[in-house]
C-alpha positions in Angstrom: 104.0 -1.7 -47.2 101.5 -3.1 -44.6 99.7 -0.2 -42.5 100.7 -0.6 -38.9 100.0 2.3 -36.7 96.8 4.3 -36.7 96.5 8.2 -35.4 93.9 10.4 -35.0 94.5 13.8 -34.4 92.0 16.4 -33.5 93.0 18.9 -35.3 95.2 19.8 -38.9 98.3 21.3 -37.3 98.4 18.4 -34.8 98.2 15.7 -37.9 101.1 17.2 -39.9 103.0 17.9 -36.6 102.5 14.0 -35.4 103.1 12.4 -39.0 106.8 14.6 -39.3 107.9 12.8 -35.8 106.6 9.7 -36.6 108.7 10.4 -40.6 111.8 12.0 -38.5 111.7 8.2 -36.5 111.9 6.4 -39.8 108.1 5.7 -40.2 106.8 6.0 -44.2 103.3 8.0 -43.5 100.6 9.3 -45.0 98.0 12.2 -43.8 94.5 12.1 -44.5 92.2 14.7 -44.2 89.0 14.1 -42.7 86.8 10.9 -41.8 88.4 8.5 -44.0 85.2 6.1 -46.1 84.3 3.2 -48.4 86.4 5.5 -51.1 89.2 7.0 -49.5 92.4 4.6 -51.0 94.9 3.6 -48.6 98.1 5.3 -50.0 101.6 3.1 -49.0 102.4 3.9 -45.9 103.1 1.7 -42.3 101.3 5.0 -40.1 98.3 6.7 -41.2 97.3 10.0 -39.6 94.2 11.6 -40.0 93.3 15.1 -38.9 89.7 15.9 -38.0 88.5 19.2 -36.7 87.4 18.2 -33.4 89.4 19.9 -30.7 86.3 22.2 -30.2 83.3 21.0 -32.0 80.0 19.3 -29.3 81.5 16.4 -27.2 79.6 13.9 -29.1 80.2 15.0 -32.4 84.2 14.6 -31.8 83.6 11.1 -30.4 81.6 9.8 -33.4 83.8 11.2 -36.0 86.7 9.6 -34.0 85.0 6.6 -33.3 83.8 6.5 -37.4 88.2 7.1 -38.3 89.7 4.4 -35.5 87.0 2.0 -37.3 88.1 2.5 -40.5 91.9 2.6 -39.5 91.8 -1.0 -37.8 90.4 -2.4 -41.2 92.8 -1.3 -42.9 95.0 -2.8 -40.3 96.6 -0.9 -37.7 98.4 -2.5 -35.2 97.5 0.3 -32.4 95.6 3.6 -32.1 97.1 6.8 -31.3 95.1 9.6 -30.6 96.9 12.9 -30.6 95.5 16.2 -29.3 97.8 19.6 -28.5 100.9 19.6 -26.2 99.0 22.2 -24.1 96.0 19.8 -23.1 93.9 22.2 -25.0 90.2 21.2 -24.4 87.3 22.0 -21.7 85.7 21.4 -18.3 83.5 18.7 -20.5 86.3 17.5 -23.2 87.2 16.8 -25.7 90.2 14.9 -25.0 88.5 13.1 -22.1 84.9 11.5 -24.1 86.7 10.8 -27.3 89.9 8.9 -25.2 87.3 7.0 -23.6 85.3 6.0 -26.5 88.3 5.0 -28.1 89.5 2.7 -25.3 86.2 1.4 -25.3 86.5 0.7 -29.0 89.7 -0.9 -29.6 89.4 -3.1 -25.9 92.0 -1.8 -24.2 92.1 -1.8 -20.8 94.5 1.7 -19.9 95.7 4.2 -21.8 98.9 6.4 -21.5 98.4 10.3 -21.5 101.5 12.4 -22.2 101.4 15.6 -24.1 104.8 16.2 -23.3 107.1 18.0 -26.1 110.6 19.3 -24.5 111.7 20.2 -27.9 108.9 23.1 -27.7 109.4 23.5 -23.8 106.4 21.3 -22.9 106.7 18.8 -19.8 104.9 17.2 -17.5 106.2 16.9 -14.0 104.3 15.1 -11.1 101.3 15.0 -13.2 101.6 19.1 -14.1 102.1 20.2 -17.2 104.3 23.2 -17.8 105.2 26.0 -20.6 109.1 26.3 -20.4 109.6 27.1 -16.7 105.6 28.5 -16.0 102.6 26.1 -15.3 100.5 26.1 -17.9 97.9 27.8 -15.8 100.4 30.7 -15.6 101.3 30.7 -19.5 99.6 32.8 -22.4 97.3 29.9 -22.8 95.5 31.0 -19.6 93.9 33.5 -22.3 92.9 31.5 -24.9 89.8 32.6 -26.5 88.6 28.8 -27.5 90.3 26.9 -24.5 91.7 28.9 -21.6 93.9 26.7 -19.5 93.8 27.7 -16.1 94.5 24.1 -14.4 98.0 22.5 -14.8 97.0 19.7 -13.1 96.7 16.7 -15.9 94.5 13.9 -13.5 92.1 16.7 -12.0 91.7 18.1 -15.6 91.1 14.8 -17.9 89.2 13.2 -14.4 87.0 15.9 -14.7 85.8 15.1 -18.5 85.6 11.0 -18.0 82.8 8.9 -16.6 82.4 8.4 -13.1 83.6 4.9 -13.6 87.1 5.3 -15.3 89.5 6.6 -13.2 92.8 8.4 -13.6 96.6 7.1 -12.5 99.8 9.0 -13.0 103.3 7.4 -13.1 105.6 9.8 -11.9 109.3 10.4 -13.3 110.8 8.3 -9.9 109.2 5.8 -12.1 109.8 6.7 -15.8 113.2 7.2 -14.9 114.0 3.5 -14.3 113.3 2.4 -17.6 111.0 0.5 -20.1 110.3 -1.9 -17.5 109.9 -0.5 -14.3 106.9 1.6 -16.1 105.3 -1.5 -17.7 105.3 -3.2 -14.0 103.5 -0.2 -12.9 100.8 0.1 -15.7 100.1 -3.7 -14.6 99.6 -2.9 -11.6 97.4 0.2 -12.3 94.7 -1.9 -14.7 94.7 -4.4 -11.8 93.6 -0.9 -9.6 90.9 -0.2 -12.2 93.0 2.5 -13.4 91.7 3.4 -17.3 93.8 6.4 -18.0 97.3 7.1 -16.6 99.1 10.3 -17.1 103.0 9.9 -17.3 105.8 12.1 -16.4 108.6 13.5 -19.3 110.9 16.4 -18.8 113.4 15.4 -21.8 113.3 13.6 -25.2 114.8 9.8 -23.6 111.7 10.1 -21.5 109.6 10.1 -24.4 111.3 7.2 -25.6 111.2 5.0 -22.7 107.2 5.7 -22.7 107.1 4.7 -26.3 108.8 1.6 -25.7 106.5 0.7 -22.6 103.4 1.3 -24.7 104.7 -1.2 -27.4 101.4 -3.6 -26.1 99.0 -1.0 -25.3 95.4 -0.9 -28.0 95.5 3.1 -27.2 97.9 5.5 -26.3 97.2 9.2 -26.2 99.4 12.5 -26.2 100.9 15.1 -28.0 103.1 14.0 -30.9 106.1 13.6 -28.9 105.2 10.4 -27.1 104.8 8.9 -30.3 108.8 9.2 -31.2 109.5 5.8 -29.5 106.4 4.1 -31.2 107.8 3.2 -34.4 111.1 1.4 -33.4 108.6 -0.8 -31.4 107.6 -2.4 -35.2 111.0 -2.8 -35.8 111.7 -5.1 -32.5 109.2 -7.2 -34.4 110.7 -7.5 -37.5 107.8 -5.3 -38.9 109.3 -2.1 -40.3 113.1 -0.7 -41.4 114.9 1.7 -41.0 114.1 4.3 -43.4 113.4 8.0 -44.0 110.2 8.9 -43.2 110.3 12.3 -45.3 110.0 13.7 -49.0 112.4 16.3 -50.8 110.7 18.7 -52.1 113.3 21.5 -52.0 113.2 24.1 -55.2 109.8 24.0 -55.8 108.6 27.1 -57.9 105.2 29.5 -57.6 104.7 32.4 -55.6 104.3 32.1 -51.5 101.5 33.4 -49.3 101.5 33.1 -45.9 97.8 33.4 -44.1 97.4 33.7 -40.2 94.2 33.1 -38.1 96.2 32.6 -34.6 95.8 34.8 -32.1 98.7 32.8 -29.7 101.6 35.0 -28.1 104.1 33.6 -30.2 101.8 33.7 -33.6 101.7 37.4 -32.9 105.2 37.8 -32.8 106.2 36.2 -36.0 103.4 38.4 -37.9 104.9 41.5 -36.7 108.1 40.1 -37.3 107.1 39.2 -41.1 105.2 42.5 -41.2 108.7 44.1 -41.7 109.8 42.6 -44.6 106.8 40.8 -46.9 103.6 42.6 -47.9 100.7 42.6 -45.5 97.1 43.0 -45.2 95.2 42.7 -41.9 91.7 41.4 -41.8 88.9 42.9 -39.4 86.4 40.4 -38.3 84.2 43.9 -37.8 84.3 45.6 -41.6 84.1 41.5 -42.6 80.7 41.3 -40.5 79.8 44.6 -41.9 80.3 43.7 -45.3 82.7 46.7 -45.7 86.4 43.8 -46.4 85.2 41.3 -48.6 87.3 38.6 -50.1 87.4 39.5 -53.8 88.8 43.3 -52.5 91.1 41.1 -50.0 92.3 39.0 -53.2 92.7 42.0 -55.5 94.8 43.5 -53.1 97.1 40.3 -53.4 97.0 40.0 -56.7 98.8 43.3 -56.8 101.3 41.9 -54.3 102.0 38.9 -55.8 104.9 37.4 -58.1 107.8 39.4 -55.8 108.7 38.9 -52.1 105.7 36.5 -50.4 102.8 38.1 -48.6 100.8 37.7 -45.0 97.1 38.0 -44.8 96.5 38.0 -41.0 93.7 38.3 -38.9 96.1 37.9 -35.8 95.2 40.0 -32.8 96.3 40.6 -28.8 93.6 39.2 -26.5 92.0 42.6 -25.6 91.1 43.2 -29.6 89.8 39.4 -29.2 87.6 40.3 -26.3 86.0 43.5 -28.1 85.4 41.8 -31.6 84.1 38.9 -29.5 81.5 41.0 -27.6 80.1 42.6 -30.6 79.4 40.0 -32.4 80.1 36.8 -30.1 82.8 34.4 -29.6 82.0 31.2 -31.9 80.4 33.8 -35.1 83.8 35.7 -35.1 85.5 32.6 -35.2 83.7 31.2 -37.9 83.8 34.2 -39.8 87.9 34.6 -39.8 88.3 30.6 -40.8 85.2 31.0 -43.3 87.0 33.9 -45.1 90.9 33.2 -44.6 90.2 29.6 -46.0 88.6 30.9 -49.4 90.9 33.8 -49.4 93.2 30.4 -49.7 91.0 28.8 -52.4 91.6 32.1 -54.4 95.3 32.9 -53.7 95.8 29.1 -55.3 93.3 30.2 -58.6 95.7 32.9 -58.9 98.7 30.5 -58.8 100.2 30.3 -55.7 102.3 27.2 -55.1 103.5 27.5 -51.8 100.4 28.2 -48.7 102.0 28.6 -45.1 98.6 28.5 -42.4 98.8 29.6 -39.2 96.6 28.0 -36.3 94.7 24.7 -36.0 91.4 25.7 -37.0 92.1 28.1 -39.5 94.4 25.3 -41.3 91.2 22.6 -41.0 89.5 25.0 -42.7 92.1 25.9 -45.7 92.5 22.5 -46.0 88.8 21.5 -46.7 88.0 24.8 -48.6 90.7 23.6 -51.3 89.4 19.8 -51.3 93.0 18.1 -50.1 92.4 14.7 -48.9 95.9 13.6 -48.5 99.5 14.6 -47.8 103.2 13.4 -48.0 105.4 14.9 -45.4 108.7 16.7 -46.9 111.1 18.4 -44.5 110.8 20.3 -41.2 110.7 23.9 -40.7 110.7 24.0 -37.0 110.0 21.0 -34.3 106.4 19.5 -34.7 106.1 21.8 -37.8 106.7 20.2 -41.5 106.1 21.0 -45.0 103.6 19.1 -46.7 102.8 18.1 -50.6 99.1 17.5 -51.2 98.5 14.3 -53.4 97.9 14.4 -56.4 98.5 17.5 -57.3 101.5 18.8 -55.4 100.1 21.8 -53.4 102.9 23.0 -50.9 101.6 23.4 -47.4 103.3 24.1 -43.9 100.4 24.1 -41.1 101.8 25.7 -37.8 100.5 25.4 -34.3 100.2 29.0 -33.2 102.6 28.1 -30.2 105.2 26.7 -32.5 108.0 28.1 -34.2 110.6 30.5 -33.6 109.9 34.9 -34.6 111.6 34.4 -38.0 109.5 31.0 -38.7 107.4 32.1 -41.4 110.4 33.6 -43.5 112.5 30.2 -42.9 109.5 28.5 -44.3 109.6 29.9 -47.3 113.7 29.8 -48.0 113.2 26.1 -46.9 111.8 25.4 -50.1 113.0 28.4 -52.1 
């Protein structure tokens, strides 16, 4: 099988939640885990995805790592870049979303690139350029709080304008147009590069709009987005003969070994599904304060789970509302606390597998990026979903079972469905 599309994503969660729509759309992939090199083997598969950890890492460090993968992806062969980054925009005044998309266009020679992190299956949309959370602006959502990215601007142009050169400029097609079909929005990307337009955002409010995007982008070196743009991308292959239809996704249903379930995210709806689980699995709360004080350490964090473990599944959390954010930030400072809870859920991880668990559910981007290069995966196959944008993994070779949530996806009962899925 010939490798056709390429994807970076900027974070774990967004990789495993881009490859299951691209495997739901009847696209064979594979996810890699970190910069791909000289030794990473190309695995069947007509999309690659690989996940970084660059959604909040130093501007120029994102773009050279995601300079380094789209290199690397085009000789193995892909067709087209896409570079995926969270349905809620997440980045800063100074990127990352705006350097690396412009390096990248730079890179592969395109002259525009689509921007669309639209998802309406997890009420995200885009509406004359603004990007809303079910019926708020995302300004007026939870994510205004966000400890690492507070979005308090739902205007898409102004925001990615903001992080790009003086020199590239910022379109928007607006749903009038998207509306009208394939067509009418590849007429009007024409005429945008002829404006000098490099970046054009573009309007979806339901799943056909998605499709009609993917469709006009079929000729496009870049497009950028959220994972849900990238549903009409692989039927474009098959309009060239290039790929059938298939099924995208492994079974890995009845798998044995115990379940754990670890939570780093601090997101609205994250909180609710740990003091939903709370109720009926084990638990054990982490405190980034008696951590820094050396008063919770991980071997007394892992003995209490090996008391816990071969019944019902168990949650080790470090989930918190934003004022216990704010105070555990001020003591001992924003970037060092988060460091500290990914630096000691992630080998709680490596510890919980020692001790034989089979079956890891991780919730939030960075925490996941870290699990997932505390325990030395390099690859995943992607089995079924659990909720929209959210699959379980199987980590090659040896068969690890992984789910990797988003913090804003999934329903209250998500992380017990996770675990019956594959039961």
């Amino acid at each position: 099988m010939t490798l056709m599309l390429g994807c970076i994503a900027d974070d774990m969660t967004g990789a495993t939640d881009l490859a299951l729509m691209l495997a739901n759309n009847g696209m064979p992939v594979i996810q890699y885990i970190g910069i791909p090199d000289a030794t990473t083997p190309l695995l069947e598969a007509a999309a690659a995805v690989v996940g970084l950890k660059t959604r909040s890492c130093p501007p120029q460090a994102a773009v050279e790592q995601s300079l380094a993968t789209a290199r690397w992806l085009h000789k193995q062969g892909a067709k087209q870049i896409f570079f995926k980054y969270c349905s809620t925009f997440d980045s800063t005044p100074t990127g990352n979303i705006g350097p690396v998309g412009e390096a990248l266009l730079d890179e592969t020679g395109g002259r525009i690139a689509l921007v669309c992190p639209a998802f309406p299956a997890n009420q995200r949309s885009v509406y004359m350029g603004h990007l809303f959370v079910g019926e708020q602006l995302l300004s007026d959502s939870g994510m205004r709080n966000h400890p690492v990215t507070p979005m308090t601007d739902a205007n898409l142009p102004r925001l990615l304008q903001a992080q790009l050169r003086q020199d590239s400029r910022v379109g928007l097609i607006s749903h009038v147009i998207v509306s009208q079909g394939p067509a009418a929005v590849k007429l009007e990307l024409k005429r945008l590069t002829s404006e000098g337009v490099r970046f054009v955002v573009a309007d979806a409010i339901v799943n056909a709009d998605l499709y009609v995007l993917g469709e006009a982008a079929a000729d496009l070196a870049l497009v950028t987005g959220g994972s849900g743009v990238a549903m009409g991308l692989p039927e474009n292959f098959r309009r060239q003969g290039l790929l059938e239809q298939t099924s995208g996704c492994i079974n890995i249903s009845g798998s044995p070994g115990p379940a754990a379930a670890l939570s780093g995210s601090c997101s609205l709806m994250t909180q609710t599904q740990v003091a939903k689980t709370r109720q009926i699995w084990s638990s054990l709360q982490l405190d980034p304060l008696a951590i820094s004080h050396g008063t919770q350490s991980v071997d007394a964090i892992l003995e209490w789970a090996s008391s816990h473990l071969g019944g019902q599944p168990l949650l080790i959390y470090s989930t918190a509302d934003a004022n216990r954010v704010a105070a555990i930030q001020d003591e001992i400072g924003r970037q060092e606390s988060m460091a500290l809870i990914e630096a000691t859920l992630a080998r709680v991880a490596a510890g919980l597998v020692e001790k034989g668990v089979r079956k890891l559910v991780v919730a939030g981007g960075e925490t996941s990026g870290a699990v997932i290069q505390e325990l030395g995966i390099k690859a995943l196959r992607i089995g079924p979903q659990i909720a929209p944008g959210v699959p379980w993994t199987r980590s090659e070779p040896d068969g690890l079972l992984l789910a990797l949530k988003s913090g804003n996806f999934g329903d209250e009962d998500f992380f017990a469905k996770a675990v019956e899925l594959v039961g």
